[in-house]
Every structure is written in structure tokens, then in C-alpha cells.
C-alpha positions in Angstrom: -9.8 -9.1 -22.9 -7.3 -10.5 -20.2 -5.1 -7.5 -20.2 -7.2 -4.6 -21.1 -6.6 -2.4 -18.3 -2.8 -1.9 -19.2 -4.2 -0.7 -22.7 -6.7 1.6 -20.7 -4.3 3.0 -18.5 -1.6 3.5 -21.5 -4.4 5.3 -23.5 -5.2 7.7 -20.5 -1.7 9.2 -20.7 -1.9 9.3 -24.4 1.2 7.3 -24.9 1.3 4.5 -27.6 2.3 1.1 -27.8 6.2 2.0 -28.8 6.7 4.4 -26.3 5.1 1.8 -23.2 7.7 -0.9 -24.8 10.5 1.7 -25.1 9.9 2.3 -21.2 9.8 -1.6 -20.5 13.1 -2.0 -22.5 11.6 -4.1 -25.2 9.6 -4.7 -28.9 6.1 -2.8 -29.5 5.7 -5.9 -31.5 6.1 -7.8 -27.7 4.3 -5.6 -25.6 1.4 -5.2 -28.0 1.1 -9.1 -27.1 0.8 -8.2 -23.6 -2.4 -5.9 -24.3 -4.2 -8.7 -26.3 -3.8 -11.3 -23.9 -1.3 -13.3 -26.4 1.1 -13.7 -23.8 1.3 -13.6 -20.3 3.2 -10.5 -18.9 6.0 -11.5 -17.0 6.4 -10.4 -13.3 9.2 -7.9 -13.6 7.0 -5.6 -16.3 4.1 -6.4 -14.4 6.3 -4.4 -11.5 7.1 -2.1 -13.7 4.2 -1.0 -15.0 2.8 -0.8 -11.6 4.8 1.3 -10.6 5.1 3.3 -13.7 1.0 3.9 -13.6 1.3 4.0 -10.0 -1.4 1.2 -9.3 -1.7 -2.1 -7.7 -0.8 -5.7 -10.1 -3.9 -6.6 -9.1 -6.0 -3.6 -10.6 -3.6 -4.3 -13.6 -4.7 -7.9 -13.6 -8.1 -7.0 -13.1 -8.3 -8.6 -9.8 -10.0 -5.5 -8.0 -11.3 -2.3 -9.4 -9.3 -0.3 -6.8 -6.8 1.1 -8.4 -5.3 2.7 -4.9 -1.5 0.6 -4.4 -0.2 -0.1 -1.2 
């Protein structure tokens, strides 16, 4: 799954879907789609959930398995 470590990461702070969406300023219906790999997360909530989790785009991405951001 393209996008599963921003489901991971949600899931580790016990939050759901609605409240992840209600942070981003949009639909659990939209976000959800973000999680599946259904569409492609734009780079302004990409930002923001980086900086929300407090972790790299590219650990969100999947890109490195360091989490650490710089």
C-alpha cells in the first residue's frame, strides 16, 4: 500500500480518519483516499502532516525508514 505509513503513524496516536482530516481542513471521505493510495496527497498536506507527526516526507512516502526530520 502506497501510503501506508500515514495510516501507521495516525493509528499510533490513536486518532481516526475524521479527526486526521479535521486537522488537514478537509473530508474523512478525502483523506481516507490518501491512506489507500486512491489519490495522490498533495504537497501542502504532505507538509502538514510532516510536520504534524513530526517526521521527514520522505519517511511519509516511504522513501527511507528513518523517520528522524531535518
Amino acid at each position: 500500500m502506497p501510503y501506508s505509513r500515514i495510516r501507521d503513524m495516525r493509528e499510533d496516536r490513536d486518532m481516526n480518519q475524521t479527526q486526521v482530516a479535521k486537522m488537514l481542513g478537509m473530508s474523512q471521505t478525502g483523506y481516507s483516499k490518501y491512506e489507500t493510495g486512491e489519490n495522490d496527497i498533495p504537497t501542502a498536506i504532505l507538509i502538514k502532516l510532516s510536520r504534524f507527526y513530526n517526521t521527514s516526507i520522505d519517511y511519509l512516502l516511504g522513501e527511507t525508514n528513518n523517520p528522524k526530520r531535518y
